[in-house]
ROTI-841924 format. One record per residue (C-alpha): x, y, z. Coordinates in pm, 1 decimal, padded with zeros to 6 digits, always signed. Each point is the difference from the previous one (the first is absolute). Layout:
REM ROTI-841924
X;Y;Z
...
END
This chain:
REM ROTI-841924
+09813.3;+07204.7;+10846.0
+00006.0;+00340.2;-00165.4
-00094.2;+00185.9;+00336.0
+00250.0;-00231.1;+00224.8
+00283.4;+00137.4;-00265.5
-00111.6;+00372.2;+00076.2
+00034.7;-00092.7;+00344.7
+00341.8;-00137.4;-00033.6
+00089.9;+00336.7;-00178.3
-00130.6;+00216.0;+00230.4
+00200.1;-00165.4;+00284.8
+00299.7;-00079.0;-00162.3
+00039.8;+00477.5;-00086.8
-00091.0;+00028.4;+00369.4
+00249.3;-00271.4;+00096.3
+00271.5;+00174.7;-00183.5
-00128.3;+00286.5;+00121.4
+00054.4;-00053.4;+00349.1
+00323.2;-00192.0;-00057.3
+00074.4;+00380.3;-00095.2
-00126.3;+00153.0;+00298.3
+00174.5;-00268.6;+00244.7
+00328.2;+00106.4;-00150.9
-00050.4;+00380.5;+00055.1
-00036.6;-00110.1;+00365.7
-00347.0;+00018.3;+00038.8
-00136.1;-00251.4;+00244.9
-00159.9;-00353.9;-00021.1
-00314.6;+00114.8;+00204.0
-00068.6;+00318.2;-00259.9
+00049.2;-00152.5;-00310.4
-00193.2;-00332.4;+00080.8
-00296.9;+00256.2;+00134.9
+00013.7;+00192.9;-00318.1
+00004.0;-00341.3;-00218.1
-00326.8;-00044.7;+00179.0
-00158.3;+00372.3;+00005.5
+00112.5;-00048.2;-00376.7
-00126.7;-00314.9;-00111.9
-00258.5;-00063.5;+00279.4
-00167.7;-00302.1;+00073.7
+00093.7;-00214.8;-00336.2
+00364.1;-00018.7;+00088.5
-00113.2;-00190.8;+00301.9
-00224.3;-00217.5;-00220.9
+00289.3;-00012.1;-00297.3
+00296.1;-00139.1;+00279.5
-00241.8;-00267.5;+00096.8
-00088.2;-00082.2;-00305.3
-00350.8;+00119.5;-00024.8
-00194.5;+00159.1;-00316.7
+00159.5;+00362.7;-00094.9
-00119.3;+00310.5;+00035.5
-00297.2;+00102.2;-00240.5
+00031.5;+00204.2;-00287.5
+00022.5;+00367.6;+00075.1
-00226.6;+00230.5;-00032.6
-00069.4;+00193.5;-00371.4
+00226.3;+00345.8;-00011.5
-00102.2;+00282.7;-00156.1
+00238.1;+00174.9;-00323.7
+00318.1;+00160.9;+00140.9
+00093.0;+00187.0;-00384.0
-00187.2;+00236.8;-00192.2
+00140.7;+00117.7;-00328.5
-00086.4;+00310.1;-00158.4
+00188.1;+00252.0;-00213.1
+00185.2;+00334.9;-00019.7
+00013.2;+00083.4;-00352.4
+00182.8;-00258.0;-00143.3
+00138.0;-00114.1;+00287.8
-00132.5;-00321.0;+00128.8
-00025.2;+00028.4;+00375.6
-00105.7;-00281.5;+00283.6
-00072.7;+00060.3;+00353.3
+00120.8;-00269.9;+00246.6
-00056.7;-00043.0;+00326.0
+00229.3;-00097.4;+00300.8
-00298.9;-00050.3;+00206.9
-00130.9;+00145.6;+00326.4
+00131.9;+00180.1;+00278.0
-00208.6;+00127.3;+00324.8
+00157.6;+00241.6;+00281.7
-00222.7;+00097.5;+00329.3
-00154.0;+00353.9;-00089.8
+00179.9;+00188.9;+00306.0
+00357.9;-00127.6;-00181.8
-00069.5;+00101.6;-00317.6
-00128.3;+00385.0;+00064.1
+00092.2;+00013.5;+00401.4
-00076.4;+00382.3;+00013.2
-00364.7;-00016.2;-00089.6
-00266.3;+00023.6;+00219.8
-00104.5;-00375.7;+00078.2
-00363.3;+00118.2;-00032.1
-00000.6;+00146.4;-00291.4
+00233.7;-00277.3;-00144.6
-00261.0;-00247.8;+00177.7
-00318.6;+00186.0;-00197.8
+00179.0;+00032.5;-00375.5
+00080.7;-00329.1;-00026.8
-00352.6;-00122.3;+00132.5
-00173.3;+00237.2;-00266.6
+00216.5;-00181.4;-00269.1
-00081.3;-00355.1;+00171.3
+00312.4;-00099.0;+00096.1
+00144.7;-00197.1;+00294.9
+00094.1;+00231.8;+00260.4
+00229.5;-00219.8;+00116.3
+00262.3;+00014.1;-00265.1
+00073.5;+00209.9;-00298.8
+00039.9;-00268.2;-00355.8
+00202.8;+00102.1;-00221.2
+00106.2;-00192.5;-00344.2
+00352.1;-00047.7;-00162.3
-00091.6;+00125.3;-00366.1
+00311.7;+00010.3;-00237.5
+00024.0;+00054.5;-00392.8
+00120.3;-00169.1;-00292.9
+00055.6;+00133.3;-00315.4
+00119.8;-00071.7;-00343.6
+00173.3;+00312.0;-00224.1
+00136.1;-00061.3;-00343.6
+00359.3;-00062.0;+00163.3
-00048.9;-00134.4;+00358.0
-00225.6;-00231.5;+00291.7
+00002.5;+00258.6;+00249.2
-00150.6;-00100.4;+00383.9
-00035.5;+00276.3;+00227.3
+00043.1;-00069.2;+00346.6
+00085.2;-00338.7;+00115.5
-00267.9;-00109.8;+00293.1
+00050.8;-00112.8;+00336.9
+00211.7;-00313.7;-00079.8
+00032.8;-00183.3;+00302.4
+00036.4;+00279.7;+00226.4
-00375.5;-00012.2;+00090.5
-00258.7;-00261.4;+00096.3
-00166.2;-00272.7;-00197.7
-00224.4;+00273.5;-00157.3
+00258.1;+00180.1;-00219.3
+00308.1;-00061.6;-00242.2
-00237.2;-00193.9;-00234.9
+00070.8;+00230.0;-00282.8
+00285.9;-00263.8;-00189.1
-00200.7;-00271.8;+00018.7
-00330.5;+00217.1;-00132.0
+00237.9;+00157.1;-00269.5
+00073.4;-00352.2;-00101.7
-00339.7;-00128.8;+00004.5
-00062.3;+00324.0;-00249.7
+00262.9;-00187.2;-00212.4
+00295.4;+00262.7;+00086.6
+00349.1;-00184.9;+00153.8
+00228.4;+00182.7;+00261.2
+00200.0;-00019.3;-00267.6
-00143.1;+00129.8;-00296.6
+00034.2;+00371.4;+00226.3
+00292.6;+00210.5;-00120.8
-00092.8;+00334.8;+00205.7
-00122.2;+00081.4;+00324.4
-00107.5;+00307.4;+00119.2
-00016.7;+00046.0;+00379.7
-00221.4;+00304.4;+00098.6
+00157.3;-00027.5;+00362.3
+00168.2;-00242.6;+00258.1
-00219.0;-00122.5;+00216.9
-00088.4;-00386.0;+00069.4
-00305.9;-00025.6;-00162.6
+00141.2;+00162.5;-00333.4
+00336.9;-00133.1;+00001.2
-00059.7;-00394.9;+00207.1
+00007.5;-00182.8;-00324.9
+00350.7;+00093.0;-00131.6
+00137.0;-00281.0;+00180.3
-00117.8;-00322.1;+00083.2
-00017.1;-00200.3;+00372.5
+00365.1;-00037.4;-00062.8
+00136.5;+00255.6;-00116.2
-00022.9;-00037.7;-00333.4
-00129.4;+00241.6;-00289.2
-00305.1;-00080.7;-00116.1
+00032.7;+00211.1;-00319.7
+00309.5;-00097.7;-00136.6
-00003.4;+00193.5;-00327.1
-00131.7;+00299.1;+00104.7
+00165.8;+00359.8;+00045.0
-00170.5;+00208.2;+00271.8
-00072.1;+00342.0;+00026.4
-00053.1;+00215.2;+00330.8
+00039.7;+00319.7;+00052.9
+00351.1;+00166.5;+00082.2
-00126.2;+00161.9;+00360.8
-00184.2;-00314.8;+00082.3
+00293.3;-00247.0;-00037.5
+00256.4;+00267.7;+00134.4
-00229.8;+00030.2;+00295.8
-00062.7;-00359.2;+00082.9
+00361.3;-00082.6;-00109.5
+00130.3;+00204.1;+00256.8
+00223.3;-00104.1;+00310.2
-00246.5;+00168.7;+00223.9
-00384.1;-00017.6;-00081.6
-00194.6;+00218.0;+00254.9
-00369.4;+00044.7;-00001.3
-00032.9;+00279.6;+00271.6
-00361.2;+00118.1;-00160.1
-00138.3;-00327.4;-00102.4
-00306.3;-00156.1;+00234.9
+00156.4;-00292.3;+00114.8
+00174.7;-00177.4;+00242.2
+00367.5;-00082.2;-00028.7
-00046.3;-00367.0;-00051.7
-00236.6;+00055.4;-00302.1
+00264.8;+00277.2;-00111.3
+00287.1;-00242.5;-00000.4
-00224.2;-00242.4;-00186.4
-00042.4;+00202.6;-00291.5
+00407.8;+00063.6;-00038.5
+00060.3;-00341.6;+00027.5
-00222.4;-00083.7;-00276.2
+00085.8;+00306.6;-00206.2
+00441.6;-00053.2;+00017.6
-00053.4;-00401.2;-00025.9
-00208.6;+00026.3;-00311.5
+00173.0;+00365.5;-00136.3
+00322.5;-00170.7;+00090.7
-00053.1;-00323.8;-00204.0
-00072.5;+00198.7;-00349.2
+00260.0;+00322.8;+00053.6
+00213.2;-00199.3;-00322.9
-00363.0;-00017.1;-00187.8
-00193.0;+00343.9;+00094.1
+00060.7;+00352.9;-00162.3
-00139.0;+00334.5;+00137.8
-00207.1;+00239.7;-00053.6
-00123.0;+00342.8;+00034.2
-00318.9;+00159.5;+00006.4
-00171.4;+00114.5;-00330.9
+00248.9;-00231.7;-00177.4
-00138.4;-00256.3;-00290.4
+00085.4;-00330.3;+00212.2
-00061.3;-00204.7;-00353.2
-00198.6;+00078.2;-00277.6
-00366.8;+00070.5;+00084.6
+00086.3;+00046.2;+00385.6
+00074.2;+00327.1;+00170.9
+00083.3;+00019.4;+00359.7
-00196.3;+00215.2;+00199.1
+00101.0;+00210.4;+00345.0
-00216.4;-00181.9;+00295.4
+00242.2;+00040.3;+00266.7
-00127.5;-00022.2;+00357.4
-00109.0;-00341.2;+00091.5
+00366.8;-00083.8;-00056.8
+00286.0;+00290.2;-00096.4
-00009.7;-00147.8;-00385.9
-00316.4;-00106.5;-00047.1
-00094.6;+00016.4;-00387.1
-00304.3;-00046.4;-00221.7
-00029.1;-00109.6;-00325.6
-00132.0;+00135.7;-00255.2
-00117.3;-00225.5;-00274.3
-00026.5;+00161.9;-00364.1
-00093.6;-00164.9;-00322.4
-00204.5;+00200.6;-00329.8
-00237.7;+00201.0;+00201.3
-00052.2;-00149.7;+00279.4
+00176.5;-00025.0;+00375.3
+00000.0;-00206.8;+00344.0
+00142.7;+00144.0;+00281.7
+00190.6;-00257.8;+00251.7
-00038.3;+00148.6;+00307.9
+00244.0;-00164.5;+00251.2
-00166.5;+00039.2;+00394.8
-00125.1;+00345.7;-00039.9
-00344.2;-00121.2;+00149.5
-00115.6;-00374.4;+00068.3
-00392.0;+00029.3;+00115.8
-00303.9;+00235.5;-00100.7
-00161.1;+00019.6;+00313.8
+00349.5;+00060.0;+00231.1
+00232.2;+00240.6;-00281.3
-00281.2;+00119.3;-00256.1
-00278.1;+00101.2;+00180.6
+00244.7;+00133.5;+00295.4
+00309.7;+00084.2;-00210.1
+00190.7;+00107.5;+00300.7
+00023.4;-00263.2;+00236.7
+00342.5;-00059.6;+00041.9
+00089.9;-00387.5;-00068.7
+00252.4;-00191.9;+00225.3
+00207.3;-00120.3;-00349.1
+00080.4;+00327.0;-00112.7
+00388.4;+00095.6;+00116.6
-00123.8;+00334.8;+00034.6
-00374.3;+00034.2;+00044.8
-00057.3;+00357.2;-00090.6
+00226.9;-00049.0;-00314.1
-00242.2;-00272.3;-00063.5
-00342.6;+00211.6;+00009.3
+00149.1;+00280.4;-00207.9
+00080.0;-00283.9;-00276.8
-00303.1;-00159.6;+00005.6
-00217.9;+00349.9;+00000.8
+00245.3;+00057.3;-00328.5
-00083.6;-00314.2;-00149.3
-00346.6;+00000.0;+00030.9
-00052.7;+00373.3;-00090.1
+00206.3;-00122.8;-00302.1
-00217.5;-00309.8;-00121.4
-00311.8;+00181.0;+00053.1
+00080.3;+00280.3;-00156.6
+00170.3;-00199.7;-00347.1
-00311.4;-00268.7;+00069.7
+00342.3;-00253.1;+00014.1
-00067.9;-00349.7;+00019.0
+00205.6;-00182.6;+00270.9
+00151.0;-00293.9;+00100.9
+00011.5;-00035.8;+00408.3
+00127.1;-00298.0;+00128.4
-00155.9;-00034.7;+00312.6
-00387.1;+00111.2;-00125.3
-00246.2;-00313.4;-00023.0
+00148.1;-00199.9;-00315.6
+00059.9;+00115.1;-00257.9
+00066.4;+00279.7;+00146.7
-00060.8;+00231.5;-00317.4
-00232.7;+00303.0;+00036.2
-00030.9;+00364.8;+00002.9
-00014.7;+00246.6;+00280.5
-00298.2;+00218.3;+00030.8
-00047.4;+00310.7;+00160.0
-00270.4;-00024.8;+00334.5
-00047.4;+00294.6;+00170.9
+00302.6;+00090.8;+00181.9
+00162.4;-00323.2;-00039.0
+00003.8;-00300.1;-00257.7
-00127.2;-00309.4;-00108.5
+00069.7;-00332.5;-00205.4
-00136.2;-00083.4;-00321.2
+00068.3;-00385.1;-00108.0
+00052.8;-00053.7;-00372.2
-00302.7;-00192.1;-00185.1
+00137.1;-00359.4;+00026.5
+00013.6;-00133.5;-00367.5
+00038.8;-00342.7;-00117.2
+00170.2;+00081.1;-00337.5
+00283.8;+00200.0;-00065.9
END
């Protein structure tokens, strides 16, 4: 009885689901061929009244807590991402793109990158930084609510956001699958140039990587979501204090106001890093590969060669969100280039 209720669950969020979709205009065909790619062959078995799907399979922890000082921090993931290798650094040389990813033994096929974002608790506020994908990406991503939640933090117990840029995967939570905020107590944060930028009337890419149908992808998602919090966001510059213990940091390039930030609490520091790099093997190890996200490439390699000469140099520990969960480490010098040093996981904070 337990499992048939699960079942009924299950089909009764997809049913609303698609009610929502049918509305928006999408057709019969798509959304009763997603409802199956979805919920595969048990929503066959459920409509005629068969046994329900079996329990799914174990997941592994999607939070990690740690500290800065005295500031109690969590990392949260969105989930997963994954982009064909000749889209996400189109420039490279296939072959040597081919051989650096098979030397780190990983699929050649597809570049995987996760959705990290961070929590954290100061003396005065429940800050998130970055947002996730929402529902602007597959059925891998915009998990990070419901993980927050399961971590026994509510949407609504978040008073500030900070945004380190605009794009989908950063900013796709803000609003719900209708519109609606998701964080309805918080005040966000984003940098003046980024939200004058996407805020614009005209958005133009010329230097970025990618086609024009990606391009107007990325406005849409930036002046919907930008849009819905203009009453509910106040800007910033670089080097200001965004809050207490948080500094914003200049890491313009993969967008024109992309910011970092800096974490500070007693002695000790985290550095947020925003996309200045996303993979050892493809922007450590070969630092200047341009990458197809970056609204102007070059701008992009001279930030990330700053960065990283940076966090070696002050041994910084950082926070990357699209590194293997949890995405904290420290860069390391390797001959000419880089490479990634995970933290030691611990189990007590």
């Amino acid at each position: 009885m337990r499992s048939q209720r699960r079942g009924d669950v299950r089909l009764d969020k997809f049913t609303n689901s698609a009610l929502r979709w049918l509305r928006r205009g999408r057709s019969l065909v798509f959304v009763v061929g997603l409802m199956l790619v979805l919920l595969g062959n048990g929503a066959i078995a459920h409509m005629h009244g068969s046994e329900a799907a079996p329990e799914p399979a174990p997941t592994n922890a999607a939070v990690y807590h740690f500290k800065v000082g005295e500031v109690n921090a969590m990392v949260v993931s969105d989930g997963t991402l994954a982009f064909p290798p000749t889209f996400f650094v189109p420039n490279a040389d296939p072959e040597a793109v081919e051989a650096v990813l098979t030397e780190h033994f990983l699929s050649t096929e597809e570049v995987f990158a996760h959705v990290n974002a961070m929590y954290l608790e100061t003396e005065e506020h429940k800050v998130l930084i970055d947002t996730g994908s929402g529902t602007l990406f597959g059925p891998t991503a915009g998990h990070l609510l419901e993980n927050l939640e399961a971590a026994g933090v509510d949407a609504t117990d978040i008073d500030t956001v900070l945004l380190t840029h605009a794009h989908p995967d950063h900013i796709g939570g803000i609003l719900d699958a209708d519109g609606e905020l998701q964080l309805p107590n918080a005040q966000f944060y984003i940098s003046q140039t980024e939200s004058d930028f996407w805020l614009a009337d005209t958005v133009d890419m010329p230097q970025a990587l990618l086609d024009e149908e990606t391009k107007a992808g990325l406005v849409a998602a930036a002046k919907g979501n930008l849009g819905a919090i203009q009453a509910h966001t106040t800007l910033f510059g670089m080097g200001d204090e965004v809050i207490p213990h948080v500094q914003a940091v200049d890491a313009i390039g993969h967008t024109p106001g992309q910011a970092s930030f800096l974490i500070t609490s007693d002695e000790e520091s985290l550095l947020v890093t925003g996309d200045v790099f996303f993979s050892d093997s493809l922007n450590l190890e070969n630092p200047d590969w341009e990458v197809a996200f970056d609204a102007d490439p070059e701008l992009g390699v001279t930030a990330r060669h700053q960065l990283l000469e940076t966090a070696t140099a002050e041994r910084r520990l950082l926070l990357v969100p699209h590194m293997p969960f949890p995405g904290l480490g420290h860069v390391r010098t390797q001959g000419d280039a880089y490479g990634w040093e995970p933290i030691v996981w611990r189990f007590t904070v």
